[in-house]
N, C-alpha and C positions, 0 to 999 in steps of 0.2 A: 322730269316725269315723277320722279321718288319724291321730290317736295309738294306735290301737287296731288299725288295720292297718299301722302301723310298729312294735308291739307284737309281734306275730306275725311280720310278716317278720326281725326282732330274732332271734327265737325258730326261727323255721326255719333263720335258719342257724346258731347255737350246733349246733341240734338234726345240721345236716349236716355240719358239722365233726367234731363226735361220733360221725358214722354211718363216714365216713372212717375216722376215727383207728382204729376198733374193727373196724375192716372191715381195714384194713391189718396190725394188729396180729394177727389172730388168720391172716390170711392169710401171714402173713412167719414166724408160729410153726408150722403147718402144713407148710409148704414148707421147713423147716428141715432134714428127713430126708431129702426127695424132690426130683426134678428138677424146674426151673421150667418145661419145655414138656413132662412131661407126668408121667401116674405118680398112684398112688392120694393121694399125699401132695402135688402139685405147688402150686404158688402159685395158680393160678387155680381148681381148687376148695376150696384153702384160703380168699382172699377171697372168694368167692362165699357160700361157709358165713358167715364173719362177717360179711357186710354183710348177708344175711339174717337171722342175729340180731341184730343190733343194730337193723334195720326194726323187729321183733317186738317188742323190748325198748323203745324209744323209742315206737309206737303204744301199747302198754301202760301208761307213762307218765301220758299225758293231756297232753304239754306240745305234743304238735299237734293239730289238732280233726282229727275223724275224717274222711276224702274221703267226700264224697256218693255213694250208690249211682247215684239217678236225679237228669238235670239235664232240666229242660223249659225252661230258660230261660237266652239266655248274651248276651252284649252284645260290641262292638268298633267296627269304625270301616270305612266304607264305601272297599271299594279300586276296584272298576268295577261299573259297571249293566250288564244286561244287557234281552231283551225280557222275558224273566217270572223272573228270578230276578239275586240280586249278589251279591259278595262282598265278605267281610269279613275285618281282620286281628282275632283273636277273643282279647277277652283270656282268662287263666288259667279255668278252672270248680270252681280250688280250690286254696288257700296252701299244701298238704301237700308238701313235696320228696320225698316217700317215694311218692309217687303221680305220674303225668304228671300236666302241667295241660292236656293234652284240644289235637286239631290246630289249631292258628296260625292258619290259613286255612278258612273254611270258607264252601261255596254255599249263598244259604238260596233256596229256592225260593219262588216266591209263586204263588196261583190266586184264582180268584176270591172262596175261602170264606176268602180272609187279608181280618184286618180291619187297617189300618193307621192309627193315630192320630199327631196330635203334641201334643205337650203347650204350652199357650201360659201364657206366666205372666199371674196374673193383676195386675191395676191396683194399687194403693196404696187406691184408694176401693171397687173390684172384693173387696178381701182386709177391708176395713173393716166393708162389709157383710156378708158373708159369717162375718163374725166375731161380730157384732152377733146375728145370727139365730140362733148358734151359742150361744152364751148365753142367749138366750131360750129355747131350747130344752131347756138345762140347768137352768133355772130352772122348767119347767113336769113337768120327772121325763121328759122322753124321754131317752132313749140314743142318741147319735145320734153321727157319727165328726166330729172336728175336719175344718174345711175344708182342702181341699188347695190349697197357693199357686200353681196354673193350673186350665186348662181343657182337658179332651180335644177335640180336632173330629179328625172322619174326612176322610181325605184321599187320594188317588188314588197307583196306583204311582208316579207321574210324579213325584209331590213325593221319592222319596229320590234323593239324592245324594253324590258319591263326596266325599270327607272327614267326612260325619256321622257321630254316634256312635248307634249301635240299639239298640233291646234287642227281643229276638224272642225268641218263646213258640212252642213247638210240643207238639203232648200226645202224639209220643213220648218216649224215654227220648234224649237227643243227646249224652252225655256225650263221646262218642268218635265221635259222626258228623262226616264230610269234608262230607254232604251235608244239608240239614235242610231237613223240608217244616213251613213258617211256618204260624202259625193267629192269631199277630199278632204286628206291628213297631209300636214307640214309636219316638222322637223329641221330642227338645225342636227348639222355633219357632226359627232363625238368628235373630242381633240383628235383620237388616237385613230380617224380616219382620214386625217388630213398631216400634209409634211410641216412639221414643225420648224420654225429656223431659231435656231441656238440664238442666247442671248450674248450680244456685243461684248467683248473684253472689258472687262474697267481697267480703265489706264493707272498705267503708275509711274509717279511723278521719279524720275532719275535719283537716282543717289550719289550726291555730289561727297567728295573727301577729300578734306584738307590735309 
């Protein structure tokens, strides 16, 4: 997954350098006739022309993935609580430099029809069994989805807190909302809510003496 969104971001900015250069270029041959502050020929709707084609040009391409019309779902990091709603620094809702990545900051509201889970990882003996049974299953002709390595439990607003990272679901369109009314928040469990198992001895080899 990391090489594959370093792939892309690789890619987006070839792709913005490119958008520059051709933006600049065709704005600087534009404005070659006309004044730079103003004028049918000026520099500023000369680069506006080229950067607009070169957008056009480059989406045409295929070497960015298209910006998503509708987002219902975006993730970031808890900055204050509040009584029925918090916020969040939000990341990107999409790697396109030809598109915004959607406001930084946004309030997600919560009511009481928000369902809110956190996800706890499951055991070593918890993922054992669950695997076991996952096979049996395959084995008997059901279709049935691979176990997922936690468990949901629903949990009250009181469990979110400011440094978490979220993921919230709402079934409007939020691509561009400041404000977002939730109809669910996830969360993964903090280490220091779950029992930790100490790490394995490292062995030491005998000490032999002649």
């Amino acid at each position: 997954m990391n090489g594959i969104k370093t792939m892309w971001i690789a890619v987006a900015a070839v792709a913005v350098v490119a958008l520059v250069i051709v933006g600049y270029s065709w704005g600087a041959s534009r404005s070659a006739g006309g004044s730079i502050i103003g004028g049918s020929g000026d520099y500023t709707s000369g680069y506006a022309a080229g950067m607009a084609a070169a957008k056009k040009k480059i989406a045409a391409s295929g070497l960015i993935p298209p910006s998503p019309i509708t987002v219902n779902t975006i993730s970031g990091t808890v900055k204050s609580v509040d009584t029925d709603r918090f916020t969040i620094a939000a990341n990107p809702v999409n790697f396109n430099p030809l598109d915004t990545p959607g406001p930084t900051e946004r309030t997600i509201v919560v009511t009481d029809k928000t369902q809110i889970t956190v996800r706890i990882p499951s055991t070593p003996e918890e993922m054992a069994a669950a695997n076991k049974a996952f096979q049996e299953s395959m084995k008997s002709g059901k279709l049935v989805a691979p176990p997922a390595p936690f468990t949901e439990k629903t949990v009250s607003f009181d469990a979110i807190k400011v440094s978490m990272v979220v993921t919230v679901t709402s079934a409007d369109n939020i691509k561009d909302a400041t404000t977002v009314n939730a109809t669910k928040i996830t969360f993964d469990a903090l280490p220091s809510s779950n029992p930790t198992v100490p790490p394995a001895p490292i062995p030491i080899p005998p000490v032999t003496t002649k």
